[in-house]
LOBAGU-937728 format. One record per residue (C-alpha): x, y, z; residue in three letters; residue number from 1. Coordinates in steps of 0.5 Angstrom, whole numbers, plus 500, padded with zeros to 3 digits. Layout:
% LOBAGU-937728
{atom {X, Y, Z}, ALA, NUM};
...
% end
This chain:
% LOBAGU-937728
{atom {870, 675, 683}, UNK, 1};
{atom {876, 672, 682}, UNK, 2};
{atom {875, 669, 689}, UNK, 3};
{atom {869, 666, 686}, UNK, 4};
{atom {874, 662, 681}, UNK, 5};
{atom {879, 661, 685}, UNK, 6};
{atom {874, 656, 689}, UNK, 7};
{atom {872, 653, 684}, UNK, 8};
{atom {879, 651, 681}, UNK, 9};
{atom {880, 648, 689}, UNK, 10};
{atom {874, 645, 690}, UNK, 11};
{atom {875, 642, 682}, UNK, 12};
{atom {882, 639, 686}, UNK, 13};
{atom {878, 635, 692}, UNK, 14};
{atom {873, 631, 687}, UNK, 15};
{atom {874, 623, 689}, UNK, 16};
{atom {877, 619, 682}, UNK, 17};
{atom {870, 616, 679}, UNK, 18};
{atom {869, 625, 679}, UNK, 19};
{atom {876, 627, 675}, UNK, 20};
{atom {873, 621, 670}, UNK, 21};
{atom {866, 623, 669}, UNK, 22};
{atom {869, 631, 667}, UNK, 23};
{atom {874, 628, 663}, UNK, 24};
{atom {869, 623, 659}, UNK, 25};
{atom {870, 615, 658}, UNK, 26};
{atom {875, 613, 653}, UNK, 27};
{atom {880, 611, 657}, UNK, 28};
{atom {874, 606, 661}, UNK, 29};
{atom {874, 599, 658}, UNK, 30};
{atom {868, 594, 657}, UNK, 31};
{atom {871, 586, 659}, UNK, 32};
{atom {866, 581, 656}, UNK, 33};
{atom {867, 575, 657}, UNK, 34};
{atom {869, 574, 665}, UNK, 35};
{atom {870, 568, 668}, UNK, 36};
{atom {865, 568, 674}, UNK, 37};
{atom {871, 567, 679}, UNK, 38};
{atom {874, 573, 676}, UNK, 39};
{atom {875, 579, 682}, UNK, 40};
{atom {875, 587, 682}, UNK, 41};
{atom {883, 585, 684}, UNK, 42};
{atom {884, 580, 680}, UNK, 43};
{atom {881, 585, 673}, UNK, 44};
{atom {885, 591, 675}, UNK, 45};
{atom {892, 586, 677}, UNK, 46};
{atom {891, 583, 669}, UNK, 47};
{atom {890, 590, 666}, UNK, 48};
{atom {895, 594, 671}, UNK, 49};
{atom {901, 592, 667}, UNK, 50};
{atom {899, 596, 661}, UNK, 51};
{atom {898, 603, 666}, UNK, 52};
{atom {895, 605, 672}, UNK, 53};
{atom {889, 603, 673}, UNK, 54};
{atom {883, 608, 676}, UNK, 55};
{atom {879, 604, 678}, UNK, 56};
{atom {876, 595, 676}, UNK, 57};
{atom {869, 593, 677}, UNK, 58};
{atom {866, 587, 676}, UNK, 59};
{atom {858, 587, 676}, UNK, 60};
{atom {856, 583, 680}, UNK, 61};
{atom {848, 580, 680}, UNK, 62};
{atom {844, 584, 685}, UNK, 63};
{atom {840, 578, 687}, UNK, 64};
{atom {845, 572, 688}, UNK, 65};
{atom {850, 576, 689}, UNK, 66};
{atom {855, 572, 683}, UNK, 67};
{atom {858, 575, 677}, UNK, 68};
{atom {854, 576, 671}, UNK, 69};
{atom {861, 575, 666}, UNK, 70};
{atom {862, 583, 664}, UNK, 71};
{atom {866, 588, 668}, UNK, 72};
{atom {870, 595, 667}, UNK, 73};
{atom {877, 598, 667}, UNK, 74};
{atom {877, 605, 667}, UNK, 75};
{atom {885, 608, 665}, UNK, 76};
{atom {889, 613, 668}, UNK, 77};
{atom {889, 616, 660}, UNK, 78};
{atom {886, 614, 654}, UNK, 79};
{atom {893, 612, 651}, UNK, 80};
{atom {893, 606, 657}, UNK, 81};
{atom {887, 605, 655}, UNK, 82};
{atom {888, 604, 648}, UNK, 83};
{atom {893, 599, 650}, UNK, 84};
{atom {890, 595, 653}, UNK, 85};
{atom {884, 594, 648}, UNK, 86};
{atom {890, 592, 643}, UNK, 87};
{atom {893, 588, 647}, UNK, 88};
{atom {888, 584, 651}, UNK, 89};
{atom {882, 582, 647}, UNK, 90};
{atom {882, 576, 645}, UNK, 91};
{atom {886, 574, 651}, UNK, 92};
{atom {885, 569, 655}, UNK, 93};
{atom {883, 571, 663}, UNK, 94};
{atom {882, 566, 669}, UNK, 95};
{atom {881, 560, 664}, UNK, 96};
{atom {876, 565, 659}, UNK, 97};
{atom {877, 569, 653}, UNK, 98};
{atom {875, 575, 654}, UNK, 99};
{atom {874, 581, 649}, UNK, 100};
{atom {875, 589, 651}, UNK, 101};
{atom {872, 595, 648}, UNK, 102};
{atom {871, 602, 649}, UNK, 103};
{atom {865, 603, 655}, UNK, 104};
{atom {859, 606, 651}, UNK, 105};
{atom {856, 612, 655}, UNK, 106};
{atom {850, 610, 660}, UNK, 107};
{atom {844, 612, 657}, UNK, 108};
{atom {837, 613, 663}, UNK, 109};
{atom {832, 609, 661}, UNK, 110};
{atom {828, 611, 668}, UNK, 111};
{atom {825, 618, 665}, UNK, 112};
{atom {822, 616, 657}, UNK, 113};
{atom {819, 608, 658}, UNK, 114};
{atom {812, 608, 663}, UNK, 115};
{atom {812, 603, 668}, UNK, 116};
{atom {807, 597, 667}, UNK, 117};
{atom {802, 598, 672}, UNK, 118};
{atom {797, 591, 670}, UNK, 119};
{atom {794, 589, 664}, UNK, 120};
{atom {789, 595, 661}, UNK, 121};
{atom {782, 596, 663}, UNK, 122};
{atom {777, 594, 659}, UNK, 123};
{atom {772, 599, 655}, UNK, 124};
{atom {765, 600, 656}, UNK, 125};
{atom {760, 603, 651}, UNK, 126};
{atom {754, 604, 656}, UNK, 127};
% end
């Protein structure tokens, strides 16, 4: 039995960074509103590096015309970093734009509880 845990303590070891975040919860990940739409991945993590090691920047980007749709994500190597940044960059001006930080609220899957509209109803008939 005890090789069975050992296993699993390395193979907790190898797990990618965005892995080790999901395990740990989201308070040290950031909402940025606000982005300028020329404002880039690295462009995010070089204006939020300077107050702790950033794990990971990501500005969401609009599937179809493939520009930014204003918002992104700055996840923190600690929630300490994290808190940081919130207190000192929101409200701050980035790429010509004031942006605003909060914490990232948990994602929620809508996939499984609302049907798909499939067309208008059919009609009913009482024959």
């Amino acid at each position: 039995m005890a090789m069975s845990s050992d296993r699993r303590v390395l193979t907790s070891l190898f797990h990618p960074p965005s892995r080790l975040i999901s395990f740990r919860g989201i308070a040290s990940k950031l909402f940025v509103g606000g982005l300028s739409f020329y404002t880039s991945d690295k462009g995010l993590a070089e204006a939020f590096s300077q107050y702790g090691q950033v794990v990971e920047a990501k500005v969401v980007m609009d599937r179809v015309s493939d520009k930014s749709k204003g918002f992104g994500f700055v996840t923190f190597a600690s929630d300490d970093e994290a808190h940081t940044a919130l207190t000192e960059m929101n409200g701050k001006s980035l790429n010509g734009r004031v942006i605003f930080v909060d914490y990232a609220k948990p994602t929620t899957n809508f996939r499984g509880g609302i049907p798909i509209a499939r067309g208008p109803p059919e009609e009913k008939t009482d024959e």
